[in-house]
PDB file of N, H, CA, C and O in Angstrom:
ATOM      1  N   UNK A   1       7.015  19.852-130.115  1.00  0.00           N
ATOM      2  CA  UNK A   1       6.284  18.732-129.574  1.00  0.00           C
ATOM      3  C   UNK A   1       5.938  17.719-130.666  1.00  0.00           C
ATOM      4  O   UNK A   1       5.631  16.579-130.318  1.00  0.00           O
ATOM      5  N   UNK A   2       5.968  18.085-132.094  1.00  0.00           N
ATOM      6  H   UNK A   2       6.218  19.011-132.376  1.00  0.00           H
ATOM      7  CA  UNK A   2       5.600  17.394-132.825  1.00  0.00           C
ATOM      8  C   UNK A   2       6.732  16.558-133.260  1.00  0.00           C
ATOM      9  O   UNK A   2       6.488  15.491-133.823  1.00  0.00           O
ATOM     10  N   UNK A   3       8.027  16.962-133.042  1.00  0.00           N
ATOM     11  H   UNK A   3       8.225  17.829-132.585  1.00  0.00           H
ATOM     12  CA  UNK A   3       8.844  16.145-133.299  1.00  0.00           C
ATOM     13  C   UNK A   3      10.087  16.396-132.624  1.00  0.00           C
ATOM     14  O   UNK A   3      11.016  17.135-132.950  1.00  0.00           O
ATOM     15  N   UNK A   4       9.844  15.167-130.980  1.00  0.00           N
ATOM     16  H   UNK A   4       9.089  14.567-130.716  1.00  0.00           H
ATOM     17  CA  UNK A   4      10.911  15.429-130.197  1.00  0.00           C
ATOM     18  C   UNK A   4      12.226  14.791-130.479  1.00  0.00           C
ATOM     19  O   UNK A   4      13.229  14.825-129.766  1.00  0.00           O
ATOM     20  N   UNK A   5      12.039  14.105-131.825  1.00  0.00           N
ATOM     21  H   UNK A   5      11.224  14.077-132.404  1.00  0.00           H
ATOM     22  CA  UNK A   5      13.810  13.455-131.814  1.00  0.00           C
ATOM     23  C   UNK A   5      14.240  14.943-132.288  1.00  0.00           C
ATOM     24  O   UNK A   5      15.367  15.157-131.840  1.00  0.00           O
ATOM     25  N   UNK A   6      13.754  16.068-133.038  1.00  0.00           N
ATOM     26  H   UNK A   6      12.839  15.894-133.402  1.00  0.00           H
ATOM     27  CA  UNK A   6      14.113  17.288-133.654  1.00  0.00           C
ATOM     28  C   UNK A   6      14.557  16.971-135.086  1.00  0.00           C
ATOM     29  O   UNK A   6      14.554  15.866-135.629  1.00  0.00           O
ATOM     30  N   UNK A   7      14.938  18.150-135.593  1.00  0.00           N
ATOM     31  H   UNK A   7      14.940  19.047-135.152  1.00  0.00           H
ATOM     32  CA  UNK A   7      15.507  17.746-137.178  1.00  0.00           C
ATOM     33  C   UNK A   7      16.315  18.674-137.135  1.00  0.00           C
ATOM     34  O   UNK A   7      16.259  19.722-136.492  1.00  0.00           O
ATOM     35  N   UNK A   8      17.645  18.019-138.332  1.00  0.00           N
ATOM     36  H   UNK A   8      17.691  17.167-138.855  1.00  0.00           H
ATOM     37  CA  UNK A   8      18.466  18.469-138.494  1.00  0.00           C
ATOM     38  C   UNK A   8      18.676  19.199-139.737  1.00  0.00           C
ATOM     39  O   UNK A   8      18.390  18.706-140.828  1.00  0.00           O
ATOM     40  N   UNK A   9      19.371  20.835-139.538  1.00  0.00           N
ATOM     41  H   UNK A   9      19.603  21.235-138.651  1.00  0.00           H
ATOM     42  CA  UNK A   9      19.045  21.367-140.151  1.00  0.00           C
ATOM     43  C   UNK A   9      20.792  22.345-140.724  1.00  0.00           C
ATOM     44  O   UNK A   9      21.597  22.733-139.877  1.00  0.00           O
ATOM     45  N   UNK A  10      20.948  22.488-141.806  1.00  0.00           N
ATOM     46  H   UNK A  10      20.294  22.173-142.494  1.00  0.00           H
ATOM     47  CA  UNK A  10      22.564  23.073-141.948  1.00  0.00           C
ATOM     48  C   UNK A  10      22.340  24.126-142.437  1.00  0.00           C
ATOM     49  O   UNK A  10      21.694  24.293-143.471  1.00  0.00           O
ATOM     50  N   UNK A  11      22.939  25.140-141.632  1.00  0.00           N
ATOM     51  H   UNK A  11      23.464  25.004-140.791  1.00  0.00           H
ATOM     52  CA  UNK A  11      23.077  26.631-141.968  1.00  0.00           C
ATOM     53  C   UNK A  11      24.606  26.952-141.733  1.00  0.00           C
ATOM     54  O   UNK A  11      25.549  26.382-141.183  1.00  0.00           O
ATOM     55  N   UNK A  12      24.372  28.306-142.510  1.00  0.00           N
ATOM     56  H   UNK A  12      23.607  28.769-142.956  1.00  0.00           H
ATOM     57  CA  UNK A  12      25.484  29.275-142.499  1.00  0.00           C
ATOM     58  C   UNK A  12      25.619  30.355-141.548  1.00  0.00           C
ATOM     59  O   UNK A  12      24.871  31.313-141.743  1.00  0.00           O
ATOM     60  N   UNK A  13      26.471  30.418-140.483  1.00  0.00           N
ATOM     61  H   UNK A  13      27.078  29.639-140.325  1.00  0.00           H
ATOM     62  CA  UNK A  13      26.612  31.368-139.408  1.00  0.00           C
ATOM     63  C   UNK A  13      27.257  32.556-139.564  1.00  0.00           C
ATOM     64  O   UNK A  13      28.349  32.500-140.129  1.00  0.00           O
ATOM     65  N   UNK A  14      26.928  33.428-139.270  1.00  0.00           N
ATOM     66  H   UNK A  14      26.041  33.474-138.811  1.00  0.00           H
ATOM     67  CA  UNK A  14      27.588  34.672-139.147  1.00  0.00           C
ATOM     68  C   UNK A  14      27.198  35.287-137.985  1.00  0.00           C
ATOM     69  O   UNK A  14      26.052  35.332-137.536  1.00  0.00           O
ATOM     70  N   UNK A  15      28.590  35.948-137.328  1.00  0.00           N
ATOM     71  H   UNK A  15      29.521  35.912-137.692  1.00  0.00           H
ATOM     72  CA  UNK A  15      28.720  36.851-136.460  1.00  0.00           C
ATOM     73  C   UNK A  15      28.975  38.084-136.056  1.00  0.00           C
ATOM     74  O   UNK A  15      30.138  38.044-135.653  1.00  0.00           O
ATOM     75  N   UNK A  16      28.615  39.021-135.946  1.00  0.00           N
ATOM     76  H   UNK A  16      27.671  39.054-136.273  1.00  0.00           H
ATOM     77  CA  UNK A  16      29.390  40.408-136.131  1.00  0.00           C
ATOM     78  C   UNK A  16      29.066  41.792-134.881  1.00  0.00           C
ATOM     79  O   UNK A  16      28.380  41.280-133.997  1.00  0.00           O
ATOM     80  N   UNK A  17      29.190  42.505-134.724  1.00  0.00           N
ATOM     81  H   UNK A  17      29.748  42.921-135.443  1.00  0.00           H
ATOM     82  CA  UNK A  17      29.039  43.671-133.626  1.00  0.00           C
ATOM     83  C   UNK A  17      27.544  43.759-133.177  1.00  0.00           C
ATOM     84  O   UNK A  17      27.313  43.876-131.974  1.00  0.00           O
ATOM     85  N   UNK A  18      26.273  43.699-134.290  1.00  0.00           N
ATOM     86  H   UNK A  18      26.461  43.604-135.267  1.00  0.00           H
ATOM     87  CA  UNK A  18      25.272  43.645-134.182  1.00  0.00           C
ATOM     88  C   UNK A  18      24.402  42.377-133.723  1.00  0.00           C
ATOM     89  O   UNK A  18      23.214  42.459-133.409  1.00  0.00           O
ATOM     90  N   UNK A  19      25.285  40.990-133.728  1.00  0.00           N
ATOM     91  H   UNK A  19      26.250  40.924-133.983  1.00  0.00           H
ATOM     92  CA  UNK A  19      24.828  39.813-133.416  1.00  0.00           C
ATOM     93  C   UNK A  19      24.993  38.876-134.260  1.00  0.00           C
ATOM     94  O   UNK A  19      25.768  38.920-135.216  1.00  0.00           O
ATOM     95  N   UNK A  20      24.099  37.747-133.888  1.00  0.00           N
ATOM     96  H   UNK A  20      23.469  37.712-133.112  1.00  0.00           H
ATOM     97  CA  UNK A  20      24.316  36.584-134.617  1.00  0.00           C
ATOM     98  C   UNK A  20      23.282  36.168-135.908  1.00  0.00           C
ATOM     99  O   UNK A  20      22.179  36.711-135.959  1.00  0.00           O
ATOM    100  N   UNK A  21      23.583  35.436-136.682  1.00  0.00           N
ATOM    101  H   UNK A  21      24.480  34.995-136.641  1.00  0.00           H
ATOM    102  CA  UNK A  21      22.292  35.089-137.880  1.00  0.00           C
ATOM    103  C   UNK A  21      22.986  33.857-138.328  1.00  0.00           C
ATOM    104  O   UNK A  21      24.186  33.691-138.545  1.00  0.00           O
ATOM    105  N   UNK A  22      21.662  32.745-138.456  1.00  0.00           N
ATOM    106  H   UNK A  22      20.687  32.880-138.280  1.00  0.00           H
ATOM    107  CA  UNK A  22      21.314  32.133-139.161  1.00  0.00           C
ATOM    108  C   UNK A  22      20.684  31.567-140.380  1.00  0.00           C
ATOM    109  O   UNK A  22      19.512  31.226-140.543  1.00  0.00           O
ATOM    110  N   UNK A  23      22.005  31.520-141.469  1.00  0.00           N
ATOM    111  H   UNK A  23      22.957  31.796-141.337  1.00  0.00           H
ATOM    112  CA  UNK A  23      20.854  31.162-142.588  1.00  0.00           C
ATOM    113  C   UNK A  23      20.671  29.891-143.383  1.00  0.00           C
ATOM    114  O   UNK A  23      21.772  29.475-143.742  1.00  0.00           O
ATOM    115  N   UNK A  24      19.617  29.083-143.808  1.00  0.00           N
ATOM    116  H   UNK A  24      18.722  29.421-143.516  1.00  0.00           H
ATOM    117  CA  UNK A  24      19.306  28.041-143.775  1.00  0.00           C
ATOM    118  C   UNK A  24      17.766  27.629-145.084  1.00  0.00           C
ATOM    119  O   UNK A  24      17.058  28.251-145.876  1.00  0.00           O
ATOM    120  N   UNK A  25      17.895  26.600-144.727  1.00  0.00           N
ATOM    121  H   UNK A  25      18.470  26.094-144.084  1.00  0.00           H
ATOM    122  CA  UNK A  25      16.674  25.996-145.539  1.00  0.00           C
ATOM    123  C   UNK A  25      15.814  25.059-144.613  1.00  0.00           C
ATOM    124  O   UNK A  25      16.413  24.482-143.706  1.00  0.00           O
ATOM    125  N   UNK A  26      14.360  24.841-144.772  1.00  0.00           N
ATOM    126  H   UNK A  26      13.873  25.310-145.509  1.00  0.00           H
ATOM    127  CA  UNK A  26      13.570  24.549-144.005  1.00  0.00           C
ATOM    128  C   UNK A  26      12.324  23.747-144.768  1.00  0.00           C
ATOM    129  O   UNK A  26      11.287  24.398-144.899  1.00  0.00           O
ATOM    130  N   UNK A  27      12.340  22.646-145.184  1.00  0.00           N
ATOM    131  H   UNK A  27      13.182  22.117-145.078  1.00  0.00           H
ATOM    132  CA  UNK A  27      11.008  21.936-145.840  1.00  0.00           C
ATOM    133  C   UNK A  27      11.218  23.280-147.113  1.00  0.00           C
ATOM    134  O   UNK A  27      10.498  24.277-147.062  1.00  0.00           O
ATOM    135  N   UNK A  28      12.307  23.107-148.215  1.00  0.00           N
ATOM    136  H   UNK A  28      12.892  22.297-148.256  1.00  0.00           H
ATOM    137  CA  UNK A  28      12.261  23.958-149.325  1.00  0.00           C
ATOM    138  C   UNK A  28      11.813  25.350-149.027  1.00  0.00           C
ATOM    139  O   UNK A  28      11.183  25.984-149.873  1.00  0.00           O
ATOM    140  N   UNK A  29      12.105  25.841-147.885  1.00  0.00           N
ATOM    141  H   UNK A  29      12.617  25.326-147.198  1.00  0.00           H
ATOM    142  CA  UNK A  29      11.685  27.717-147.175  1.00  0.00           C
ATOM    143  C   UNK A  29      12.988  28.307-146.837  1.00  0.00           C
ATOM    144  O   UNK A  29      13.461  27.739-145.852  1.00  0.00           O
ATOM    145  N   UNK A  30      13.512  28.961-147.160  1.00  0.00           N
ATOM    146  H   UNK A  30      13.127  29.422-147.960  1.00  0.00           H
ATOM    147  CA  UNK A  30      14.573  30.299-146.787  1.00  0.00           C
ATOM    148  C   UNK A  30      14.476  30.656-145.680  1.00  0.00           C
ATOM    149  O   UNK A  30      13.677  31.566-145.459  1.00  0.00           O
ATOM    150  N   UNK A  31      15.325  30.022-144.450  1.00  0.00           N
ATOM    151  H   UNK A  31      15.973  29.283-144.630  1.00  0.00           H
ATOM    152  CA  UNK A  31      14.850  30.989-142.918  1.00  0.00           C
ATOM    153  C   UNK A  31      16.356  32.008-142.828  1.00  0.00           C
ATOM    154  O   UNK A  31      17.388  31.926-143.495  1.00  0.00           O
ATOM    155  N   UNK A  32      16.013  32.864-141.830  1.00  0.00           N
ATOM    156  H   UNK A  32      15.175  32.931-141.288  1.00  0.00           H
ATOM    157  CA  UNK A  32      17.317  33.738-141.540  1.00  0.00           C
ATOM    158  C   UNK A  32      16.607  34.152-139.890  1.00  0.00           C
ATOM    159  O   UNK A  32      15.675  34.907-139.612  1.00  0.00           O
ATOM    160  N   UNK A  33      17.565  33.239-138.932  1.00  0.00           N
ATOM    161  H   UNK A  33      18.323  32.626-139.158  1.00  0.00           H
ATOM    162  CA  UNK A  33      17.232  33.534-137.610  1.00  0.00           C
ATOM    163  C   UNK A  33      18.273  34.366-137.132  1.00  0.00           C
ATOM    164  O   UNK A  33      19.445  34.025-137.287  1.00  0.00           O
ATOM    165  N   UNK A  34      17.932  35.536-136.506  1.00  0.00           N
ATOM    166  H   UNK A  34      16.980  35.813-136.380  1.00  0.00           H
ATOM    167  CA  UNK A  34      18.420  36.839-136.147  1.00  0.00           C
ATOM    168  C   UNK A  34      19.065  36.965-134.662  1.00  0.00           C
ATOM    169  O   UNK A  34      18.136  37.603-134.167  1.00  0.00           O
ATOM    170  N   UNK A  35      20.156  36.787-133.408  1.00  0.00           N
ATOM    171  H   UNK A  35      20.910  36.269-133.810  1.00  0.00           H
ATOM    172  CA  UNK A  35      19.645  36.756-132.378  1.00  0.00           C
ATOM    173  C   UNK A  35      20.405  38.393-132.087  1.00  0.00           C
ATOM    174  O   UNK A  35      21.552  38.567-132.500  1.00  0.00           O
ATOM    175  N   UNK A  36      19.746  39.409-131.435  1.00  0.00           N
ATOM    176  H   UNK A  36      18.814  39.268-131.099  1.00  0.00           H
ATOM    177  CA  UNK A  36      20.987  40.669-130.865  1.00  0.00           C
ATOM    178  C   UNK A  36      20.498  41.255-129.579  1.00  0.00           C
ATOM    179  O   UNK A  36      19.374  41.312-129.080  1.00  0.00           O
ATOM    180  N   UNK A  37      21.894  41.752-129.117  1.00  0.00           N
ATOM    181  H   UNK A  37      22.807  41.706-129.523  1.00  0.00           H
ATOM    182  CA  UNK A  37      21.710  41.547-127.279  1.00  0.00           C
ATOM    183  C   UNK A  37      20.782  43.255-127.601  1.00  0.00           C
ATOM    184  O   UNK A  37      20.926  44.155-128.428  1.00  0.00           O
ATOM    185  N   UNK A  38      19.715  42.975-126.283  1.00  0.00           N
ATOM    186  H   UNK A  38      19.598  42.243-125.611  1.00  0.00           H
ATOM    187  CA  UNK A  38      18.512  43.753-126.504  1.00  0.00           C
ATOM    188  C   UNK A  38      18.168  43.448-124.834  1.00  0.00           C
ATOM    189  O   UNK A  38      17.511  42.424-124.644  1.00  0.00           O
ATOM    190  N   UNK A  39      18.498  44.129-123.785  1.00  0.00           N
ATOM    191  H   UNK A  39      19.031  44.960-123.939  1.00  0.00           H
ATOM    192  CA  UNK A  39      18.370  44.601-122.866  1.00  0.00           C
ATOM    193  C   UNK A  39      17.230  44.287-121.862  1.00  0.00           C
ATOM    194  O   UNK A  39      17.082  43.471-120.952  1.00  0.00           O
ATOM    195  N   UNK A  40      16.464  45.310-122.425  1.00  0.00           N
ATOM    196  H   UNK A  40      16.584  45.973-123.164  1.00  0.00           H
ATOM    197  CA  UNK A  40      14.601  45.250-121.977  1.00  0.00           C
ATOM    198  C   UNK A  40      13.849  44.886-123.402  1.00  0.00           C
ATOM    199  O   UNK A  40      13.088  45.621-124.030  1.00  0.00           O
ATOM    200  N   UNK A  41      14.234  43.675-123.705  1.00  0.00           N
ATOM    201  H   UNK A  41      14.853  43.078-123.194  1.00  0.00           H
ATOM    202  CA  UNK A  41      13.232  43.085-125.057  1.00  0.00           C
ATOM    203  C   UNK A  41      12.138  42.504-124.141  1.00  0.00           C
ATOM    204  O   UNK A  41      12.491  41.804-123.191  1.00  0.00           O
ATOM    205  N   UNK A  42      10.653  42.782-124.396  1.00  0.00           N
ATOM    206  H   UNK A  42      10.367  43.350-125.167  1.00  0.00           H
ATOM    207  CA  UNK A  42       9.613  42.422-123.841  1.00  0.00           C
ATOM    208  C   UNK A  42       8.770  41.491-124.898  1.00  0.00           C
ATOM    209  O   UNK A  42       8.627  41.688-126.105  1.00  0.00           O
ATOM    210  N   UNK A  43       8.229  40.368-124.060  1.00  0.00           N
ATOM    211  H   UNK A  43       8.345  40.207-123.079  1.00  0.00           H
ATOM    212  CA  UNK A  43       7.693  39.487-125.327  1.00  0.00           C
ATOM    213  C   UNK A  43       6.186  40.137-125.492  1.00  0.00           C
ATOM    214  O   UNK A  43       5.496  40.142-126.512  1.00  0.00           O
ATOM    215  N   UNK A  44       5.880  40.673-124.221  1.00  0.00           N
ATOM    216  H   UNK A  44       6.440  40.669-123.392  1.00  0.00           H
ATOM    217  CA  UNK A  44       4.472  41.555-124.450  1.00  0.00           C
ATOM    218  C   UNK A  44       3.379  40.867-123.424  1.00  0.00           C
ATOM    219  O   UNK A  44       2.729  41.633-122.711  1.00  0.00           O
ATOM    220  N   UNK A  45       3.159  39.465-123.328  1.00  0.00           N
ATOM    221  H   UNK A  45       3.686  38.843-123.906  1.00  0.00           H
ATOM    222  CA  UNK A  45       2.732  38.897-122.468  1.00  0.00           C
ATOM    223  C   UNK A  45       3.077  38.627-121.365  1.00  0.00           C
ATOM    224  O   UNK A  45       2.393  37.738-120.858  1.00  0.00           O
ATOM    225  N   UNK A  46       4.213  39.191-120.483  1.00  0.00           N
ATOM    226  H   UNK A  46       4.769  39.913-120.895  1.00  0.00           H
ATOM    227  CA  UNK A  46       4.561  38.904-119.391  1.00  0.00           C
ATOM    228  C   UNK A  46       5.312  40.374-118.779  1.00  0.00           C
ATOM    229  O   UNK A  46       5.606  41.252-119.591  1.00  0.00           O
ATOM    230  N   UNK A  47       5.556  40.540-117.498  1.00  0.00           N
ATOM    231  H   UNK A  47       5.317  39.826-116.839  1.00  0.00           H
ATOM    232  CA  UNK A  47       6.262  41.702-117.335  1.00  0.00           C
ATOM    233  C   UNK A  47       7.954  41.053-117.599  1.00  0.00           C
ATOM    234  O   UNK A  47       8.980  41.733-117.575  1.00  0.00           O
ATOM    235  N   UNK A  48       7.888  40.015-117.770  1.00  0.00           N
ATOM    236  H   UNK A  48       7.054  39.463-117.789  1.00  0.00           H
ATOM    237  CA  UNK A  48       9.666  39.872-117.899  1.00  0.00           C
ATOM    238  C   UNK A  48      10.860  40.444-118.989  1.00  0.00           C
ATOM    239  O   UNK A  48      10.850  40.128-120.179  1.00  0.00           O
ATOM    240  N   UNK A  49      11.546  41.042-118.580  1.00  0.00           N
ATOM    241  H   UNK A  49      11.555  41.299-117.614  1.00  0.00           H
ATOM    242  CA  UNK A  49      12.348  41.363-119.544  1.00  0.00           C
ATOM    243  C   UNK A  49      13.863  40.223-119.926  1.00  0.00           C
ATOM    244  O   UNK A  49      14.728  39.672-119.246  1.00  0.00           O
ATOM    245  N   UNK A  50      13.630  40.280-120.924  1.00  0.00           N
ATOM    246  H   UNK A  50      12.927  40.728-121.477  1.00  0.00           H
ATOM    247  CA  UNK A  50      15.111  39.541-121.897  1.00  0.00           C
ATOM    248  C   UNK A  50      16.152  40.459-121.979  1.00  0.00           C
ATOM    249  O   UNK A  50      16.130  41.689-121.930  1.00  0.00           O
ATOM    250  N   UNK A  51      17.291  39.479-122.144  1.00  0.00           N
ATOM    251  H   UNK A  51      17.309  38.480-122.184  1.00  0.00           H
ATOM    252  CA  UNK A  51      18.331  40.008-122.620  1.00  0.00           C
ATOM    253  C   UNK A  51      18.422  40.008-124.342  1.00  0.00           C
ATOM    254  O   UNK A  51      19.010  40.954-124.866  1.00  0.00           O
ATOM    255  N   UNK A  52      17.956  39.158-125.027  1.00  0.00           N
ATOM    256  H   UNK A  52      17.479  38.389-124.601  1.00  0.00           H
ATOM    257  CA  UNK A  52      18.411  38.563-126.486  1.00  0.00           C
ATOM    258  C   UNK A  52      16.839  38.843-127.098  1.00  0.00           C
ATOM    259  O   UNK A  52      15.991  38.095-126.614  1.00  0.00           O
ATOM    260  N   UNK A  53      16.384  39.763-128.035  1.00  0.00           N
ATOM    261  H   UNK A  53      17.073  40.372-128.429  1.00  0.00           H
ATOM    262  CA  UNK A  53      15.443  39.733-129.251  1.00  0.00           C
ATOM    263  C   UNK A  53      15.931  38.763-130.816  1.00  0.00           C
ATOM    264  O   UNK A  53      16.812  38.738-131.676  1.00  0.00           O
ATOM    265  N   UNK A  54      14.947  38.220-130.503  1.00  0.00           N
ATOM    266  H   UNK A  54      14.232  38.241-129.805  1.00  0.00           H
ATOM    267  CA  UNK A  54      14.763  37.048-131.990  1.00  0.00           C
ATOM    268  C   UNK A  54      14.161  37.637-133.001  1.00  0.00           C
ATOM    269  O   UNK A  54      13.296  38.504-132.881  1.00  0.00           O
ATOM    270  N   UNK A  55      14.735  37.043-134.395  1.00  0.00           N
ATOM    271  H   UNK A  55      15.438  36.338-134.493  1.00  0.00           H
ATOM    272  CA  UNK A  55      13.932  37.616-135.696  1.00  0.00           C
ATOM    273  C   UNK A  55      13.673  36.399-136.437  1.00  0.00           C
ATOM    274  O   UNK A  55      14.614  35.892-137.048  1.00  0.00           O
ATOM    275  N   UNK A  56      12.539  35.864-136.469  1.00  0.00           N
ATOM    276  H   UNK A  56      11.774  36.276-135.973  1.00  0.00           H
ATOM    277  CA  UNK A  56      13.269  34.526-137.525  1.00  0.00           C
ATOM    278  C   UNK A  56      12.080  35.047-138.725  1.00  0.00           C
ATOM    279  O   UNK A  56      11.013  35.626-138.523  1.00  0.00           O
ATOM    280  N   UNK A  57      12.723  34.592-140.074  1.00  0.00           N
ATOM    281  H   UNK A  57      13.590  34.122-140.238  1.00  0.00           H
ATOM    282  CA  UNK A  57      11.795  35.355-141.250  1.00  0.00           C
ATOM    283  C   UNK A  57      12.246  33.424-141.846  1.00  0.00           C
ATOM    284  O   UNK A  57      13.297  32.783-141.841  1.00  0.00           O
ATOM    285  N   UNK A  58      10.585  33.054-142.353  1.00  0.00           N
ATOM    286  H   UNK A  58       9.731  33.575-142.357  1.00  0.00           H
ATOM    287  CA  UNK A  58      10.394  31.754-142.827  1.00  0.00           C
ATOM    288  C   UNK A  58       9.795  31.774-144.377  1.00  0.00           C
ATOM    289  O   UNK A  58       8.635  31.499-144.685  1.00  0.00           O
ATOM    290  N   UNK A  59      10.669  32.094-145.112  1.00  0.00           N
ATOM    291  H   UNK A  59      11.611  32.317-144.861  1.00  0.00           H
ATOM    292  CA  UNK A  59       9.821  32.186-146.505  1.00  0.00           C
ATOM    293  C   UNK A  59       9.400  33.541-146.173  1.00  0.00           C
ATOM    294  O   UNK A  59      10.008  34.488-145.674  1.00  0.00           O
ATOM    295  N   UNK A  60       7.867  33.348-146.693  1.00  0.00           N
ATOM    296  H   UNK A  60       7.373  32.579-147.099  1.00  0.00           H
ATOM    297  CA  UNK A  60       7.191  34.906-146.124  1.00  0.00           C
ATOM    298  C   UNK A  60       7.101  35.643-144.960  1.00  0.00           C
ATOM    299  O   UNK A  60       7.250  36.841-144.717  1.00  0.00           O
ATOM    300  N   UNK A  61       6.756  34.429-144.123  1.00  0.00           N
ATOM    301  H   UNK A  61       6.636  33.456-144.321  1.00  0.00           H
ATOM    302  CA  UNK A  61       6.430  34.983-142.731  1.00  0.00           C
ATOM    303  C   UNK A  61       7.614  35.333-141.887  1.00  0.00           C
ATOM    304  O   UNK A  61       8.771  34.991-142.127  1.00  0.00           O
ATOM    305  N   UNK A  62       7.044  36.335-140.471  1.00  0.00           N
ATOM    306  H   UNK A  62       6.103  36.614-140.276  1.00  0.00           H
ATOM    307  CA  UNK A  62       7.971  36.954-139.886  1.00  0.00           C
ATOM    308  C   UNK A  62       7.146  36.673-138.792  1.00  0.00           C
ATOM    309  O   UNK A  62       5.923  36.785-138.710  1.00  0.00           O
ATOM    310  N   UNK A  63       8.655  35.974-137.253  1.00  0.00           N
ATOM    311  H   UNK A  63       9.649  35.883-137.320  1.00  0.00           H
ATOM    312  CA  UNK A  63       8.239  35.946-136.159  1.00  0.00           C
ATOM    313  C   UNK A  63       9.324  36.536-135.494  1.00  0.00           C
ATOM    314  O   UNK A  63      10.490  36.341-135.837  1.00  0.00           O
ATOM    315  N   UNK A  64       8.903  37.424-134.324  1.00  0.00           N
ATOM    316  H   UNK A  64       7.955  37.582-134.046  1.00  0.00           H
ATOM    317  CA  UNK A  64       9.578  38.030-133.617  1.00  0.00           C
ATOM    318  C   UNK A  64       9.163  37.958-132.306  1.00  0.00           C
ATOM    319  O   UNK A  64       7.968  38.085-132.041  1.00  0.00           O
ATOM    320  N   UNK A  65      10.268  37.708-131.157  1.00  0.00           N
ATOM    321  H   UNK A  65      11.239  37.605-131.372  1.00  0.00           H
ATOM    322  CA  UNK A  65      10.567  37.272-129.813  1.00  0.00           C
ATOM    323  C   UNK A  65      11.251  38.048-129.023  1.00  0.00           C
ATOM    324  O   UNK A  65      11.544  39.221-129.251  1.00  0.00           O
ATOM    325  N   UNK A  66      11.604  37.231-127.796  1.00  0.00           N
ATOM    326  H   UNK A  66      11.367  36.277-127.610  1.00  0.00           H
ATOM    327  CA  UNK A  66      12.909  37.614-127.110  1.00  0.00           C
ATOM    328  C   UNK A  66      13.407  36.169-126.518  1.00  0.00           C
ATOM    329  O   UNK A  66      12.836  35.079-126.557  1.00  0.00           O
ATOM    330  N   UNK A  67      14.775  36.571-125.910  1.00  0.00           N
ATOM    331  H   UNK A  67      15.239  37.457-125.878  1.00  0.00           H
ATOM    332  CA  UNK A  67      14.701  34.795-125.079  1.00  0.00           C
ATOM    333  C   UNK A  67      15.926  35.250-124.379  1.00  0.00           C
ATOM    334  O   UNK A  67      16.563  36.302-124.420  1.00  0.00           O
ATOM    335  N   UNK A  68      16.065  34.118-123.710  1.00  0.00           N
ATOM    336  H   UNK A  68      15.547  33.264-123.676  1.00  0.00           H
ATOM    337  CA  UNK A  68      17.432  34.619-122.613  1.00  0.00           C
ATOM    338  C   UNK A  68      18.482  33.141-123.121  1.00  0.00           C
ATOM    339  O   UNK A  68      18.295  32.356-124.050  1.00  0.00           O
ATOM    340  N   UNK A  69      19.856  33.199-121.846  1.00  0.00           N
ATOM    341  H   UNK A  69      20.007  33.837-121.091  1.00  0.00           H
ATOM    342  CA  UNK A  69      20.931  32.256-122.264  1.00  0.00           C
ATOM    343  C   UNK A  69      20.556  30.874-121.640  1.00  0.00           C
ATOM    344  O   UNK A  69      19.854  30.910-120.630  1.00  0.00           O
ATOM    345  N   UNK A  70      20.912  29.768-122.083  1.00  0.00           N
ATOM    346  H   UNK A  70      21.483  29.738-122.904  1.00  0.00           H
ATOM    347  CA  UNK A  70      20.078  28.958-121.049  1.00  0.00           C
ATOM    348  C   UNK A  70      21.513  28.279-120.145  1.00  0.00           C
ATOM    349  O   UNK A  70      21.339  27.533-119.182  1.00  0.00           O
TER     350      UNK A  70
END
């Protein structure tokens, strides 16, 4: 919301049996966004289940999700 034109951002993709990853740079931060097919991934707040669990690690911090295909 803070920035709907978005920003553009260049990473390195990789793909393999376990899923997909993204790795990248972010305002001078190291991200590596994680996506792998995950069944009943629950975000915890809802009864809905996902197909796809997220990992994204930002510098230090670590956020973890789920999300579906759109």
């Amino acid at each position: 919301m803070e920035d709907p034109k978005g920003t553009r951002v260049w990473t390195q993709y990789t793909r393999n049996e376990a899923g997909e990853v993204w790795l990248g740079t972010l305002n001078g931060k190291v991200f590596e966004l994680q996506l792998r097919p995950e069944l009943g991934c629950s975000d915890g707040m809802s009864d809905k289940r996902y197909p796809v669990s997220v990992k994204l690690s930002l510098g230090t911090e670590l956020f973890k999700g789920c999300a579906e295909p759109i």
